[in-house]
N, C-alpha and C positions, 0 to 999 in steps of 0.2 A: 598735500595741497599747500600750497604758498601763503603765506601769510599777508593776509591783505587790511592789516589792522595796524603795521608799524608806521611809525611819522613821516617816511619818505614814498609813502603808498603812492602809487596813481590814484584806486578806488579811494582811500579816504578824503584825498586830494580831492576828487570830485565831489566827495558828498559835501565837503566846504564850498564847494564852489558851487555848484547847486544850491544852497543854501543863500549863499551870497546874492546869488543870480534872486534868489526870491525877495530876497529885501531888497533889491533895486527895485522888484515888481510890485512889492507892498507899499513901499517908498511911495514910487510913482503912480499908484493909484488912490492911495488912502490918504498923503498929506492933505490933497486939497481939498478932501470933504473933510479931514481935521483944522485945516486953516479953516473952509467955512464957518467949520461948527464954533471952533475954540478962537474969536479973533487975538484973543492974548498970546495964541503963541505963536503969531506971526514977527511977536517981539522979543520972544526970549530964543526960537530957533533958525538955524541960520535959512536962509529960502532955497538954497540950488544945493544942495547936497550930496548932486551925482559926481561930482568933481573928485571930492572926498571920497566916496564908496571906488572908486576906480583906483586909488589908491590899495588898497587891500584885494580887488578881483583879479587885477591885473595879473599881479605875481602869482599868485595861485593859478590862477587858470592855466597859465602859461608852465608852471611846474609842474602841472598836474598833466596836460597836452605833451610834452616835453617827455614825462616818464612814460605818459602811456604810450606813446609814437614810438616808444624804444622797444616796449613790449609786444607790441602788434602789430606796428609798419603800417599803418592805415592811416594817408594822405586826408583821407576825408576829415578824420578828426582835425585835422592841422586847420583843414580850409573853414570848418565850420565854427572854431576855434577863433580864427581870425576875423571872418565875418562877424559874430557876436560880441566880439571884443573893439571891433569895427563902429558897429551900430553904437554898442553902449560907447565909446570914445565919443563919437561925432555926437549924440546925444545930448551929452555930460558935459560939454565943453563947449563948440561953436555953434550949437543947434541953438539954444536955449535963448541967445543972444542977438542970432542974426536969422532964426524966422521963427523964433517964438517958443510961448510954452507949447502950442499941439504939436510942434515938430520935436519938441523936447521929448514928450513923455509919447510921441508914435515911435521916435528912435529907439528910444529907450527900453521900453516896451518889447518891439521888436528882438534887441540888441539882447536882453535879460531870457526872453522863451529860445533864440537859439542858442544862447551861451549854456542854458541849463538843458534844453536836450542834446547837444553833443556832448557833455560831462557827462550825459547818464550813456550814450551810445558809448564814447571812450571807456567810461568805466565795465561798461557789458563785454566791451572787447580784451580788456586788459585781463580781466579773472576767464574769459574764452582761453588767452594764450598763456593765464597760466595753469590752469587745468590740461591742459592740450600739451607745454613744456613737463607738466608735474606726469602727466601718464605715458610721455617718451621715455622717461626716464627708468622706468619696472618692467 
């Protein structure tokens, strides 16, 4: 069976990115019952922080999309891929700005649940095709 544990993985790739995906979700739903609660740390953390987190989703996801497309050939993951990365971009960036926080955190939102279920559909597909390469091969 293929080793789906080394640092150039698709599947580990994804469980980063899945992960990632979720702290944009925790992000975006928990600051602002934590700015309600705690007004001090509206002073000591920065306020838009999705800009920042796309810094780190981006490249993962996209190596992650990237290796598993090589393994499976499945268009869908690319497009769902894109789309998720889509949402959270426009989110992250000109949403927040020019119509607001609810179209911040609906993008976002949005952008974060498809980015983390096509990491988990890519990674289901990727350990399919190597299972399915690994028992060609006997």
């Amino acid at each position: 069976m293929a080793d789906n544990s080394c640092p150039g993985s698709p599947h580990l790739l994804d469980k980063a990115a899945v992960a990632l995906s979720g702290l944009c979700l925790v992000h975006c739903l928990a600051l602002p019952v934590v700015m309600a609660l705690v007004p001090l740390l509206s002073e000591v953390m920065p306020e838009h922080l999705h800009a920042q987190l796309l810094l780190l989703v981006v490249p993962v996801s996209v190596l992650a999309f990237a290796l598993g497309f090589r393994r499976h050939g499945s268009s869908a993951v690319l497009a769902g891929g894109a789309l998720g990365l889509g949402l959270l971009a426009l989110g992250g960036t000109v949403a927040h700005a020019r119509w607001g926080l609810a179209a911040d955190r609906s993008l976002t939102v949005a952008g974060s649940i498809a980015l983390a279920a096509t990491h988990y559909y890519n990674s289901r597909l990727s350990r399919h095709a190597a299972r399915s390469a690994h028992a060609g091969h006997h």
